[in-house]
C-alpha positions, 0 to 999 in steps of 0.5 A: 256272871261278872261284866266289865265295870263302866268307865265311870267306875274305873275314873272313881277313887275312895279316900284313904287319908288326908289327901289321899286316895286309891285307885285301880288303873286298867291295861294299855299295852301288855303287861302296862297299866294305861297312861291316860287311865292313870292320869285319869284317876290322878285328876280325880284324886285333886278334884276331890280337894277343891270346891265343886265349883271350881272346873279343871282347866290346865293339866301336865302329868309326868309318867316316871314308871310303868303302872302294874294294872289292877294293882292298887295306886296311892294319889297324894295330892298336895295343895299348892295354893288357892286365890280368888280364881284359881286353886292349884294342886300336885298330886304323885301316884306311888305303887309299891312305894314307887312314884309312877306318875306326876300331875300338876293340875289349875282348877278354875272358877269359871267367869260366865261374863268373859269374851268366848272364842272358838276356832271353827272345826274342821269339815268332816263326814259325820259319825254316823256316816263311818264305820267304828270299833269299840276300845273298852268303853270307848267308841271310836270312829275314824275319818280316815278309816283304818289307813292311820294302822296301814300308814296310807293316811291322805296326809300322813302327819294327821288323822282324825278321830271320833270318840264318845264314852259308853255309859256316861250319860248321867254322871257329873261335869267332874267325872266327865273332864275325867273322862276326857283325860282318859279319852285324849290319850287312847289314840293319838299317839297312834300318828307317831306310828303311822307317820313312819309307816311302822308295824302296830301289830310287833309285840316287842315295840313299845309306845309310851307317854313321856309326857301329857299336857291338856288345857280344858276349854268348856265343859263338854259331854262324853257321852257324846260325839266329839272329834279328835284332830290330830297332827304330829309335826315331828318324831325323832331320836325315839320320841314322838310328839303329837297336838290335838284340838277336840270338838264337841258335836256343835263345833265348839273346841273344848280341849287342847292336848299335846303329848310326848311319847316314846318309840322304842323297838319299832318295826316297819310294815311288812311289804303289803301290809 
């Protein structure tokens, strides 16, 4: 009997070459490889070409194609300088020879001694006082119940989620900022839907990145409990973006997305769906 791989093992790639590395990217949408897996796995490609202690702190991947999943992709990262604190690489991610996706990616040594700020988190029930579902390997627990799919969200410009990663307990600092990218991309786009009162269910619409951009604050658990606060200020001309803060349980902000998507062949909700 065969069980489905943890997500640690679907975030690990193996070397194949001088700065370069292999990995398998999951589903998203049908017939889709998963953006934020893709993205995922790209940065694990450029951590493995810097020095342990140095820590993803900014992120902006570019998604050229669509990724065939389970279909081998080549990372090839390519150093783009290195000083007393930062290191910055380029990684593209090719699949039969085609380039699918572009990351730039700033790695930093952390100062232990510089000033520490964090806006508050908002007020919000507690997880363990909602009712959730799983995503793969994710969990997700949603504040406003399932209201972001019947476009009835109180305010239909935000919703906010909470999401923790199975199975992550024992891994490392790297391969939970991994997890991260790959967890900031499982529900945000879902406002750009939402906010327009569109049908999640039509198969012929499409919700793609365009673009994904991540600045890593702190390091943080995924394992744990972490809420999602997202706000879309604007979709238009078959685009959508949406801006996310992300808190662990303290209270602590430990990232900051933005992201582009794509909306194409949308399909409003039925009258009382």
């Amino acid at each position: 009997m065969t069980t489905d791989p943890t997500l640690a093992e679907m975030l690990e790639v193996r070397q194949v070459g001088n700065n370069r590395f292999e990995g398998l990217c999951g589903p998203g949408s049908p017939g889709r490889g998963f953006g934020g897996h893709t993205m995922a796995l790209g940065l694990r490609a450029g951590q493995q070409t810097v020095s342990e202690d140095r820590s993803i702190h900014a992120l902006h991947a570019r998604f050229v194609r669509p990724v065939v999943p389970a279909e081998p992709m080549e990372f090839i990262v390519s150093p783009e300088g290195d000083s007393r604190s930062f290191s910055r690489r380029s990684v593209v991610g090719l699949q039969a020879g085609k380039e699918r996706i572009a990351l730039f990616l700033t790695f930093i040594e952390p100062d232990s001694k510089a000033p520490d700020f964090s806006a508050s988190m908002p007020q919000v029930p507690p997880p363990e006082n909602l009712t959730g579902w799983f995503i793969g390997p994710i969990e997700i627990r949603s504040v406003e119940g399932q209201s972001v799919k019947t476009g009835t969200l109180p305010d239909p410009s935000r919703q906010r989620i909470w999401h923790r990663a199975a199975n992550m307990a024992g891994e490392s600092q790297s391969l939970h900022d991994c997890a991260l990218a790959y967890l900031s991309d499982v529900t945000q786009l879902w406002l750009t839907v939402s906010v327009n009162r569109l049908s999640f269910a039509h198969k012929s619409q499409m919700l793609a990145s365009i673009e994904h951009s991540m600045w890593f604050h702190r390091p943080t658990r995924t394992c744990e409990w972490q809420l999602y606060d997202q706000f879309c200020p604007s979709t238009s001309a078959g685009t959508g973006l949406v801006q996310g803060q992300i808190y662990d349980a303290a209270g602590r902000a430990v990232a900051t997305v933005v992201q582009n998507g794509m909306l194409r062949n949308v399909v409003p909700l039925a009258p009382g769906e």
